[in-house]
DRENZA-816051 format. One record per residue (C-alpha): residue in three letters; x, y, z. Coordinates in steps of 0.1 Angstrom, whole numbers, plus 5000, padded with zeros to 4 digits. Example, Ala and Ser with C-alpha at 12.3 -4.5 7.8 and 13.67 -1.06 7.14 Angstrom:
2
Ala512349555078Ser513749895071
END
This chain:
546
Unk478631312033Unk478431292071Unk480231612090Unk482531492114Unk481531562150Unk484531742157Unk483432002128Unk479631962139Unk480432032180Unk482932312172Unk482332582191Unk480032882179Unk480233132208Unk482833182237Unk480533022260Unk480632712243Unk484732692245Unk485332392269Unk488832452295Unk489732762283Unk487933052303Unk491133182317Unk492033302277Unk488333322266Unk487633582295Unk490733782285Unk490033812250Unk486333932258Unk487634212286Unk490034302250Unk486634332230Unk484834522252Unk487134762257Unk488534802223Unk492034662234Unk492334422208Unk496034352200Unk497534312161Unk499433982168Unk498633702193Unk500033362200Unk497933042207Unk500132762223Unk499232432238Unk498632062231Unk496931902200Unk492631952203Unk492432172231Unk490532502213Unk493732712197Unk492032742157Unk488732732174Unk489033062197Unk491233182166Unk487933172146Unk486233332170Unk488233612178Unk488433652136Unk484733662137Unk484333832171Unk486034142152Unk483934212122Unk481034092140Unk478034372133Unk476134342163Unk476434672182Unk476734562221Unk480334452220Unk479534212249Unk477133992227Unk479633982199Unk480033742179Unk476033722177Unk476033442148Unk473233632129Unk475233932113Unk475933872079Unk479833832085Unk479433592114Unk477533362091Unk480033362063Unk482533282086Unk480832972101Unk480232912065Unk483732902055Unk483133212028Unk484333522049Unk486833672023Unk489033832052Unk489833522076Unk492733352059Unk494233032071Unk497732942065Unk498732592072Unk502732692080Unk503932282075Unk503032332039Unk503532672031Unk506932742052Unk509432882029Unk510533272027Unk508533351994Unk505333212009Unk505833522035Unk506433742013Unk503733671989Unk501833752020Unk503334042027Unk502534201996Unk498334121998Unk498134232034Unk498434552025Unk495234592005Unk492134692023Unk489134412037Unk487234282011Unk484034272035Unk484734352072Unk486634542090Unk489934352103Unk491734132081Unk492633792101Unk495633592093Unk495733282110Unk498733102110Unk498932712119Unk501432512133Unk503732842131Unk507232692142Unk506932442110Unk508132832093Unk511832822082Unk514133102097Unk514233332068Unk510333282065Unk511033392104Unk512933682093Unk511033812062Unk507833802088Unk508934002118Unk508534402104Unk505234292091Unk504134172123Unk505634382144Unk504034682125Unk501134572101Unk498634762088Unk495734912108Unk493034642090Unk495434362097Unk495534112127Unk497933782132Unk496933482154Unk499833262150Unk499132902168Unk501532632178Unk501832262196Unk505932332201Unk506332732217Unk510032642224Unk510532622186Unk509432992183Unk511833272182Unk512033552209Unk511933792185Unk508733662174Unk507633592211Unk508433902218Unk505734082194Unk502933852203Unk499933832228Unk500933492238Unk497933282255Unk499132932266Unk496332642264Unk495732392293Unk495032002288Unk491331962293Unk490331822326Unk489231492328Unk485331582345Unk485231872316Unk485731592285Unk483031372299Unk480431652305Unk481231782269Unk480831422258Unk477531362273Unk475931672257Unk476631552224Unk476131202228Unk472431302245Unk472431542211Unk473031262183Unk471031022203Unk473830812213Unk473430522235Unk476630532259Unk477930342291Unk479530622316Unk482430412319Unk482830452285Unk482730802284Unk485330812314Unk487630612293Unk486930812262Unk488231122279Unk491630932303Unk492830772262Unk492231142252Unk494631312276Unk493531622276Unk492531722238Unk489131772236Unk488631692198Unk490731382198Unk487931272228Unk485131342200Unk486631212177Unk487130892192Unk483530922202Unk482630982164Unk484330642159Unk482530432186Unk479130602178Unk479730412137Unk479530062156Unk475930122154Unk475029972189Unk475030102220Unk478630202232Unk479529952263Unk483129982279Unk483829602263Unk483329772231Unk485130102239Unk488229872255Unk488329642223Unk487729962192Unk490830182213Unk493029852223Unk492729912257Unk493129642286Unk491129602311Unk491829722348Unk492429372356Unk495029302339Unk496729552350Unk495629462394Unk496929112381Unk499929222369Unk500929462400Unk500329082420Unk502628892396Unk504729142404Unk504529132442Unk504328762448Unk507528772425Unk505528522401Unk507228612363Unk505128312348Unk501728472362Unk503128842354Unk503628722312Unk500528512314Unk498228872322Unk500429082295Unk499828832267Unk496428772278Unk495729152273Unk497729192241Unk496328862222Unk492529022235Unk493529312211Unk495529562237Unk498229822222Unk501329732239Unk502230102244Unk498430212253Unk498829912279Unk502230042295Unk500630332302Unk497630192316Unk500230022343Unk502330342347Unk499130522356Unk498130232384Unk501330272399Unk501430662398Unk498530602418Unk499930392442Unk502830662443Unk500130922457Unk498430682478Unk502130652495Unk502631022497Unk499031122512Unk497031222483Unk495030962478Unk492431212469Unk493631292437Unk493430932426Unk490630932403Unk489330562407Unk486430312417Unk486130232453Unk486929872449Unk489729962424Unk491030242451Unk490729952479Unk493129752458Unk495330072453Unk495430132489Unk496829752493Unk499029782472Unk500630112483Unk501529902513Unk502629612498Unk505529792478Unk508330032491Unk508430422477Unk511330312460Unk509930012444Unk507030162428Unk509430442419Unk511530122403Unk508530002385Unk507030342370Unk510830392355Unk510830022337Unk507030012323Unk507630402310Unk510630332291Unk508630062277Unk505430292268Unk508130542248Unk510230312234Unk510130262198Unk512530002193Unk510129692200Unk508129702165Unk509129372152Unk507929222187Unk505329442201Unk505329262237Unk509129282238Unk509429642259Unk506529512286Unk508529172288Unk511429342295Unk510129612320Unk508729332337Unk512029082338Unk513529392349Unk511429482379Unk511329102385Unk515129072383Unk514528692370Unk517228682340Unk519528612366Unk522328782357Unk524028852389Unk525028652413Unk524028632451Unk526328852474Unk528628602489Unk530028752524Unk532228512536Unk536128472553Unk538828562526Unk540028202511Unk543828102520Unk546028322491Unk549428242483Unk551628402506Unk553428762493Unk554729092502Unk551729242521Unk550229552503Unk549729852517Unk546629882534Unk543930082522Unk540530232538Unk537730232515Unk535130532515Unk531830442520Unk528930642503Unk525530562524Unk522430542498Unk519730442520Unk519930712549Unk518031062543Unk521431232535Unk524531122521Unk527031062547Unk530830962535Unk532630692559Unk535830532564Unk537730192584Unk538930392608Unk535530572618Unk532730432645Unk529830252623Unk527130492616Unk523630412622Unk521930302588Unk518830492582Unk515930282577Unk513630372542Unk509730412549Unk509230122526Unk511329862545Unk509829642572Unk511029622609Unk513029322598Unk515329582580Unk517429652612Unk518429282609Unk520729362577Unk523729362595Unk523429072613Unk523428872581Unk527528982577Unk528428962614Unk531128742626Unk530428442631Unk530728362670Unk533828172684Unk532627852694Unk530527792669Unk532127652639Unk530927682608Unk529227332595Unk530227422555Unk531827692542Unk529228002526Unk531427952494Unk530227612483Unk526927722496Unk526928012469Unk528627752444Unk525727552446Unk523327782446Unk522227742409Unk521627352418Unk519827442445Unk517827622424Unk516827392397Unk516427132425Unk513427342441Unk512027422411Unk511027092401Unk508427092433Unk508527472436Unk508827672405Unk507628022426Unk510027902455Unk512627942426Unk512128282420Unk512228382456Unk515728212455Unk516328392428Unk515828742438Unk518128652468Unk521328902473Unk523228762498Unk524228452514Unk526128422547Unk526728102566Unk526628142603Unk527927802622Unk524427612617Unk522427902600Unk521928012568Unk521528322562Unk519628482533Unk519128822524Unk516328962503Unk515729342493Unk512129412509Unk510029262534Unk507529122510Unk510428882500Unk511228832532Unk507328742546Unk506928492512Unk510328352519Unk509928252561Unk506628042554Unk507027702572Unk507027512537Unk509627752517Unk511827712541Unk511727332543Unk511427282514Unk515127462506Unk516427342540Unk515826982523Unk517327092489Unk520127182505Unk520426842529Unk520326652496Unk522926832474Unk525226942500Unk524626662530Unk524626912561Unk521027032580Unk521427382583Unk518927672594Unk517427932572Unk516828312587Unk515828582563Unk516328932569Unk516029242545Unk519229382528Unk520129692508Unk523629512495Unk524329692464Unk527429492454Unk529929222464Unk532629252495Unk536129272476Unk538529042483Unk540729222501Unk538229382526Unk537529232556Unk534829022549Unk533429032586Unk534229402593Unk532529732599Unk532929782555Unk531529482548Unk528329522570Unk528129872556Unk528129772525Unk525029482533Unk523029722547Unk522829962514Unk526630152514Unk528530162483Unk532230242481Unk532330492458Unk536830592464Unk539630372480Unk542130592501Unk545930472504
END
């Protein structure tokens, strides 16, 4: 039977440990200077060397050869019967399957007796926290105070599961995720070894789908290499259910050029090609944590092809910080969440209906004059507090205050000073031509009406948030100035000026600026006041004095 490469590439020596060298030159100092401790703890992720330097500490130990530096040599007679699994003093304890109280106390009892063939007795114990509390408990003289021949290497994924009191009693060594660079230069060696016949795209995308662990990167390599042919990145994309970077730059443009029909059309195209939903939500969480660093300066940690990064770089200016922010929340929810296993594509159709805002579920902001009420006592009247969201600190407001200047967000265009211009009062003299409530009742028609010539047009409606007639003018407010660029072109807007001419019989005409309305003007608020244009331009009202 074929060895697996994992167990054929594990490390023989400490020079061969990949990632490590912060631990591995710390445990060599210990041998050198005959400082080795009776009870360490490995933690760190899955595959990333914890059993493996275990093994070779256990064999560095009882190794014969007499510089202390060279040790373990891998000629002695003990170092081979410990590569050959037959060293009578290195026992392993799996601690998932051998967790209860009388396990540790069998143990217990046999530590005391004396090495069979070297001079330390090593007790490796895996996945330590799977141990019960008692088995916790019946364990902690022992290893606070065990024998002179005796030495504990516990090793763990979950350290937070551990108690202090056995923390406490430990050398504890915490393991780092393998770089990136280190995984593909460990994955060339052996593929150059075995012969191997691999694309260095492939390799690179071996070692991202690893995330760090080492072994799960060969082992994944171990799979590709039983194909038989040469290892291409189709083949490496199709064998892991990967999607290709494509998808995810068409996606990102879906989602730009508010397009939900071209947005669904690249997911599905990925997943019927083969793609894991989850491994695919991640792919589009890491694109956009890369346009999050592109935004904030450090481009140069975006690990990327030049084209790709020229498309990144786009991007970054195409979206707000908030918006990608936005985006990496929805798709990551959707790369965690379980809940979507009947219908794989359901969390990526939701993340994306969500960052497109298309299920139309709330209504354009309607700010308009207060419609005639039935005439009653008047109530007492009552100054709203304003909470501003979009400046760099939160400022509380009220009526009777001067109107604060709004903050603008690095994201926003220039147009973004126009906000409150789209709830001003309309000026005397110019009377409205219809009213911006049977503008916003027809809205939906207006909507349908478009979409029969303009289905993309649609969706811009769509993501509108607020409507405000202005004698003649129409204004519409949009929550970046993407939106707003798409929306002003020459054809949108005649085409909606028409729509609305046919449905409603009155020319008006359409401005766009860029609004940070959060929710609708209450009734009994001033619909043309200082509140009301706070509230447009991003302010919330979080408390309503008397």
């Amino acid at each position: 039977m074929t060895q697996a490469f994992y167990r054929k590439w594990r490390p023989r020596k400490w020079d061969e440990v990949v990632g490590q060298q912060h631990i591995i030159q710390t445990l060599r100092n210990a041998l050198v200077g005959g400082r080795v401790g009776h009870a360490y703890l490995f933690a760190g992720p899955r595959g990333t060397g914890k059993t493996t330097v275990a093994r070779l500490l256990a064999k560095a130990v009882n190794c014969q050869a007499e510089d202390a530096a060279a040790r373990p040599c891998n000629e002695c007679e003990h170092c081979v019967a410990v590569n050959e699994n037959r060293f009578l003093d290195l026992i392993e304890i799996d601690a998932a399957s051998n967790n209860g109280v009388d396990d540790v106390r069998d143990l217990r009892e046999k530590i005391n007796f004396s090495p069979s063939q070297g001079q330390f007795k090593i007790y490796i114990i895996d996945e330590v926290h799977m141990l019960s509390t008692p088995a916790f408990n019946a364990l902690l003289k022992t290893l606070e105070e065990p024998p002179p021949h005796a030495i504990f290497i516990l090793a763990t994924t979950e350290i937070h599961k551990i108690p202090a009191t056995v923390l406490s009693r430990c050398q504890r060594h915490e393991f780092r995720r393998v770089p990136v660079d280190d995984i593909v230069a460990q994955l060339k060696h052996i593929a150059k070894s075995e012969k191997l016949s691999v694309e260095p795209a492939a390799l690179t995308l071996i070692a991202r789908q690893a995330t760090g662990s080492l072994r799960d990167a060969i082992s994944l390599l171990d799979q590709l290499a039983s194909t038989g042919g040469k290892i291409t990145l189709d083949l490496t994309q199709t064998v892991l259910g990967t999607a290709t970077s494509q998808t995810v730059l068409d996606l990102v443009d879906a989602i730009r050029d508010v397009q939900p029909a071209s947005g669904l059309e690249a997911l599905h195209r990925a997943l019927d090609a083969g793609s894991d939903p989850r491994a695919l939500a991640r792919q589009i969480v890491d694109y956009l944590r890369a346009l999050m660093l592109f935004q904030m300066g450090n481009d140069k940690q975006v690990d990327a092809a030049q084209n790709t990064k020229k498309r990144m770089r786009k991007h970054a200016k195409d979206f707000s910080a908030s918006d990608v922010l936005r985006m990496m929340r929805a798709f990551n929810a959707a790369a965690v969440d379980q809940r979507g296993g009947w219908q794989p594509s359901l969390s990526l159709e939701l993340a994306l209906a969500e960052v497109l805002d298309v299920l139309g579920t709330s209504e354009p902001d309607v700010v308009s004059a207060p419609r005639s009420a039935p005439s009653q006592a008047p109530a007492p009247k009552r100054e709203p507090v304003l909470y501003q969201t979009s400046g760099p600190a939160s400022v509380k407001q009220t009526e009777s205050k001067p109107k604060p200047a709004l903050a603008q967000s690095p994201g926003q265009s220039e147009g973004a000073a126009e906000a409150p211009e789209a709830v001003a009062a309309t000026p005397k003299g110019s009377p409205q031509v219809i009213s911006t409530g049977e503008v916003s009742q027809a809205w939906k028609d207006i909507q349908s009406r478009v979409k029969k010539t303009a289905p993309n047009l649609a969706a811009l409606l769509n993501s509108c948030k607020s409507i405000n007639v202005q004698g003649n003018t129409l204004v519409l407010g949009f929550v970046s100035g993407v939106l707003v660029e798409k929306m002003e072109k020459p054809d949108q807007i005649e085409i909606t000026r028409q729509a609305i001419a046919d449905l409603l019989g009155v020319e008006l005409t359409i401005r766009c600026v860029v609004t940070n309305a959060k929710g609708k003007v209450p009734p009994d608020i001033d619909q043309n006041g200082m509140v009301a244009a706070a509230l447009q331009a991003g302010g919330e009202i979080v408390d309503i004095q008397e």
